[in-house]
C-alpha positions, 0 to 999 in steps of 0.5 A: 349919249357921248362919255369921256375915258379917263384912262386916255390922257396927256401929262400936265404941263403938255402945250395945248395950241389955242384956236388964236395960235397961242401956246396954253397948259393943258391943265389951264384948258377950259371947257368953252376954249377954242383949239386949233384943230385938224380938219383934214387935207392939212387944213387946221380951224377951231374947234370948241373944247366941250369937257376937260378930264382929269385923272391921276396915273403913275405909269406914262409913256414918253415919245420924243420925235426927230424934231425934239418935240416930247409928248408923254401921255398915258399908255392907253393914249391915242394918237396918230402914228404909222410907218410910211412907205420907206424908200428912203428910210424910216419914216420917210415918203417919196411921191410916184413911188414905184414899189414891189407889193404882192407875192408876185412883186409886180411894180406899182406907182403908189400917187400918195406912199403914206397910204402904204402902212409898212412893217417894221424893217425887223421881223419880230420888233416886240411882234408889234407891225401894223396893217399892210393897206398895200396898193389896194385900188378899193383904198383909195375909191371914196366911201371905202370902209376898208379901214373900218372892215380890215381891221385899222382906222385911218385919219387922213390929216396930211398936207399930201393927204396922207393918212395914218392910222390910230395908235396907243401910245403902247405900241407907238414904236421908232420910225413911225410917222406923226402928224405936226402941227402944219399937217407934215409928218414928223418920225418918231426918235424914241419911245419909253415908259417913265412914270408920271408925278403930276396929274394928267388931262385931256380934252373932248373936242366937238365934231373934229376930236383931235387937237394939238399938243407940243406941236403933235397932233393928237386924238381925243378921248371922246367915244359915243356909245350906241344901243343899251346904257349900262348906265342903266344898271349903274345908277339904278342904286342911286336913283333907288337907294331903298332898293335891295339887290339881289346877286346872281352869282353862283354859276351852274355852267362852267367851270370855276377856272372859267368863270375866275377868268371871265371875272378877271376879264371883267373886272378891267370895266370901270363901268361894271357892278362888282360881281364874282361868280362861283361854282360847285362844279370844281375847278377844271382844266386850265384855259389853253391859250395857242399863238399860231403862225397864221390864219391857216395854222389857227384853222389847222389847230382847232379842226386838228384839235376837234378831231383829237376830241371825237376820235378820244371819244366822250364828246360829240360835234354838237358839243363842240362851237367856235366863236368869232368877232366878225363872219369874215374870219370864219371861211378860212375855218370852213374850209379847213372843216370841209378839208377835214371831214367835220361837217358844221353849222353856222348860226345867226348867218350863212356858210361863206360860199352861200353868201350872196355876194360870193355867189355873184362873185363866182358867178362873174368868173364863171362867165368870165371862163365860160361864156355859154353859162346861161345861170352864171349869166343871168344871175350878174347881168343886172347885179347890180342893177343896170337898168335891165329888167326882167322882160327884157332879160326874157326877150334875150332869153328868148332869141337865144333858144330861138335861133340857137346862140348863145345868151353871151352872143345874143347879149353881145348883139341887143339890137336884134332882140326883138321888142328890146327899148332903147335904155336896154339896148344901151345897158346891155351895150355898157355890160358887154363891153365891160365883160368884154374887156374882162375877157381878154384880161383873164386871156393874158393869165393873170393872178385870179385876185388881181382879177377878182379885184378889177372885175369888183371895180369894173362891173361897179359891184363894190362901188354899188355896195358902198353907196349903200353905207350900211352895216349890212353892205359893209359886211358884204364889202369883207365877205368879197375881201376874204373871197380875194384872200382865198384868191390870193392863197391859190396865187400864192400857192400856185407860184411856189409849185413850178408843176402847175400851170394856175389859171381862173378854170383851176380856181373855179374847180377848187372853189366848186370842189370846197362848196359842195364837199360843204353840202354834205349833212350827217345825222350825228351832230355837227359843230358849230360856227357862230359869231360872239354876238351870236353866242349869248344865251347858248353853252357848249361843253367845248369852246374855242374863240379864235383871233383873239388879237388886237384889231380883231378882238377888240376890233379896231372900231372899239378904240375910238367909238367907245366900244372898248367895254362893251367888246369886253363884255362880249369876251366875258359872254364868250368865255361864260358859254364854256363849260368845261374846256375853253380855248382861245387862239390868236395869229402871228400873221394875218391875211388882210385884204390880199395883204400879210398883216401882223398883230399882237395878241388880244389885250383879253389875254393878258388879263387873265392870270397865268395861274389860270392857263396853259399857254403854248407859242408857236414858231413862225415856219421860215423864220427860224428862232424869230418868235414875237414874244409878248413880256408885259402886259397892260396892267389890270384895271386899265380899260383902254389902250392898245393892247399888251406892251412890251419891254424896253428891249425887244426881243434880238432877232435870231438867223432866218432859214436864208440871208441876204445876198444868198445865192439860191436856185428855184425849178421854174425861175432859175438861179438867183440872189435873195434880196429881201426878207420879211416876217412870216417867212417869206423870201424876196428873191431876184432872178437872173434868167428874167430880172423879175423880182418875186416874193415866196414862203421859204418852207413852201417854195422850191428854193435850194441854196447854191 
């Protein structure tokens, strides 16, 4: 079944380019016309116009480009737009770039720039970036779902073959990149809400969804649902007119103010049934919406709070559960738990560490470490599978307890295992010297999610997962993303402590000290970890939703396949599943795939009332005085969209902790020059003693002015 959104249009007048180059207003577009559309690569062909949609709005935004093209449309418009790679300016690209990424700015030759989304040059442009994909080998393997998992879709139209991501017009800002007409890029000029005094259009395109207009090329509204229609409900009237309903709506569960919010969430679904729930509970304490800096401030707020809450009495782990839109997010959490004492359970899943692809992970690097480790050994050698089977892993196990060698050194040796055939001999001799070269990597001491990264793409693991395609192997493509996070975070720290010598053994040590601090049971309760999908049907006294931003929650997936109301709905099944205390958080910053992104906060919260709430922002570290501060949000009853928009003017950007070209001095790399700063308080510095150019978070570093 496949439905248009309205709320996703072009204002009448907008040039359409036809399939045989000729020029046609948008409103004079038939369905049955042939468009000329992008097909990818830079290449353009027809493609039929299945259904045109008409609506009325008085609110657009205008985007005027380099170029003088002008596109207005809707806020809630989808089009595509992105920063590129910026060694030349805004919006400009340059091929075999060698840029600076990591925090440890090590050079990377980047074959096509548009695929590095980079930030705006500004740290709080409206508090509005896009996802950093970063020099991420896995980004660029065919079949990666990273841009369905890390929170960002990508449409690779380019000549170059460059790609940028799905963007409502909302938060197009100057500077970004469009494709045009012959699959180049054009930069936006300027970007400005004017009001609209004609109707607006738009087309559903088959197979392709994009066409061109005023010589852009633009996404379509077509989104398909999945699963159960709500059409069902909708139309049952229709198709039972005698038929008498009845409304459930007194709620014996939550507060009133809990459930006004849900119904002020609810009530932007244009396919929903009017329905507005009371209660005799009374009214409640107001909803406590907390921005935090990052994922790891969002984790330290809500352990810190639970805690607040058993040690006031009257409340117990078990009435306390945290919700989340996808079960990568929840390890940053689990770990700040264990850290904390508060023992958990995950409902409708497994605890981060028990996964079994992170088991496998860390198995590797422990066989990587430690050789002799016949369990590490035994559990990657056919994973994924090479070809090597049970009997013939026996029959190495065998020699080894025979002759008294290690498993490793017998592997590194099959001929000599009796009994072993050929195609054995030949998957043991492929495995080794993969592991082989793996080993003399992690001799030379480098940043454990480098490695990491290259022991996935090595060994073949990802590329196995990926040649699954299914929603189970993409969950498990993540969970590894976030084990590299975690990887990432110990470089990171690490670099900032000049005491401490990093190493892959010292990882390994804090992975281990993490997971079995997590083993740990207590006969009195334990919070509880879950997913919102997970939720329906449960009540907690306490409820906290964390990552409410736009990306997260809605995901990123909803913008163009329909979901949009359905991940409403899964808000208002969150929020309902409160019953006296309700918390929702979002991230400044987010740790994406080993790389810093930043976002807005989730749409969800801009539609609840302010009267309902108690809102508390919360100052980046390193950054004094930036806050991103969200003005205006979209206007109720818009169901698509990007997100909250802001005023013209964003917010001035006040004096960081260090300024450019500032001399500063660190224990370990010595004197040097501030080169660079950039959002989430993070210093771009290079020293005299080496030249080497690094990055480092200003409050944790050691870093002194001179």
């Amino acid at each position: 079944m496949v439905v248009g959104d309205d709320a996703q249009c072009l204002a009448a007048g907008t040039l359409v380019t036809m399939a045989d180059g000729s020029l046609r207003a948008i409103e004079d577009v038939a369905g049955g016309d042939s468009v000329l559309s992008a097909r990818g690569g830079g290449s353009f062909g027809p493609a039929s116009v299945t259904r045109v949609h008409r609506s009325v709005r008085s609110d657009g935004v205008a985007i005027t480009l380099r170029s003088g093209r002008r596109l207005v449309s809707t806020p809630e418009h989808t089009h595509f737009a992105g920063f590129l790679a910026e060694p030349e300016g805004a919006g400009s690209a340059r091929v075999q770039n060698v840029a600076r990424l990591g925090h440890r700015g090590r050079r990377v030759h980047i074959s096509t720039p548009e695929m590095l989304m980079c930030t705006q040059p500004e740290p709080n442009e409206g508090g509005v970036t896009f996802r950093t994909l970063g020099a991420r080998p896995a980004v660029r393997r065919r079949g990666d779902p990273a841009a369905d998992a890390g929170h960002l879709r990508l449409a690779r139209l380019g000549a170059d073959g460059g790609a940028l991501p799905f963007t409502p017009a909302v938060l197009v800002r100057p500077g970004m990149a469009m494709f045009d007409e012959h699959g180049g890029y054009d930069v936006v000029e300027s970007v400005e809400r004017v009001e609209l005094d004609a109707p607006v259009y738009d087309l559903d395109i088959s197979r392709t969804h994009n066409f061109i207009a005023n010589g852009i090329v633009t996404h379509n509204s077509i989104y398909g649902f999945r699963g159960a229609d709500i059409r069902n409900i909708l139309e049952f009237e229709d198709t039972f007119p005698d038929a008498h309903v009845v409304k459930l709506e007194q709620n014996y569960r939550s507060t009133q103010t809990i459930l006004d919010a849900a119904n002020a969430v609810i009530r932007n679904n244009r396919g929903q049934k009017p329905k507005s729930l009371w209660t005799e509970l009374g009214q409640g304490d107001p909803i406590r919406i907390r921005e935090l800096e990052d994922e790891h401030a969002e984790a330290r707020f809500v352990t810190g709070e639970i805690q607040r809450l058993l040690d006031d009495g009257g409340v117990s782990r078990a009435e306390v559960a945290v919700f989340y839109r996808t079960n990568a997010q929840s390890r940053v959490l689990q770990d700040t738990l264990v850290r904390g004492d508060i023992p958990y359970q995950v409902i409708g899943g497994t605890k981060f560490y028990e996964r079994a692809e992170i088991k496998d992970a860390i198995a590797y690097l422990i066989t990587l470490v430690n050789p002799q480790d016949a369990g590490a050994f035994t559990r990657i050698v056919n994973s994924p599978r090479r070809g090597i089977g049970a009997t013939s892993l026996s029959r190495l196990l065998a020699l080894s307890n025979t002759i008294g060698i290690s498993i490793w050194d017998a592997a590194s040796d099959p001929e000599q295992v009796p009994g072993l055939g050929g195609p054995a001999v030949k998957a043991f001799k492929r495995f080794m010297a993969t592991m082989h070269v793996l080993r003399e990597r992690v001799e030379s001491n480098p940043p454990i999610a480098e490695l990491l990264k290259e022991m996935l793409q090595e060994t073949g693991y990802l590329e196995a997962l990926e040649a699954e395609r299914t929603i189970e192997a993409q969950g498990r493509i993540e969970n590894l993303e976030e084990l590299i996070n975690v990887a990432a975070e110990y470089d990171a720290a690490a670099e900032a402590d000049a005491t401490r010598q990093p190493s892959l053994a010292e990882f390994l040590e804090q992975v281990a000290l993490i997971s079995d601090a997590d083993e740990r049971t207590d006969d009195e309760g334990l919070v509880t970890l879950m997913t919102l999908h997970n939720a329906k049907g449960l009540e907690y006294p306490i409820v906290f939703m964390i990552g409410c931003e736009e990306g997260v929650f809605p995901h990123s997936r909803a913008l163009d396949e329909g979901g949009l109301e359905e991940e409403r709905r899964l808000c208002y099944v969150g929020i309902t599943r409160a019953q006296r205390d309700l918390y929702l958080t979002y991230a400044r910053t987010r740790n994406v795939f080993g790389a810093r992104s930043f976002g807005a906060p989730s749409r969800f919260i801009g539609e609840i009332p302010d009267e309902l709430t108690d809102r508390e922002e919360q100052q980046p570290r390193g950054l004094a005085g930036v806050r991103a501060r969200a003005t205006s949000w979209v206007s109720a009853g818009s169901s698509g969209g990007g997100g909250p928009s802001w005023d013209a003017d964003p917010p001035s950007s006040a004096t960081p902790a260090f300024r450019m070209g500032e001399d500063v001095t660190h224990p370990k790399f010595g004197e040097g020059v501030v080169t660079g700063l950039e959002p989430g308080g993070i210093v771009v510095i290079r020293f005299a003693k080496d030249g080497s150019e690094r990055k480092m978070v200003a409050d944790l570093a050691p870093i002194s002015k001179r």
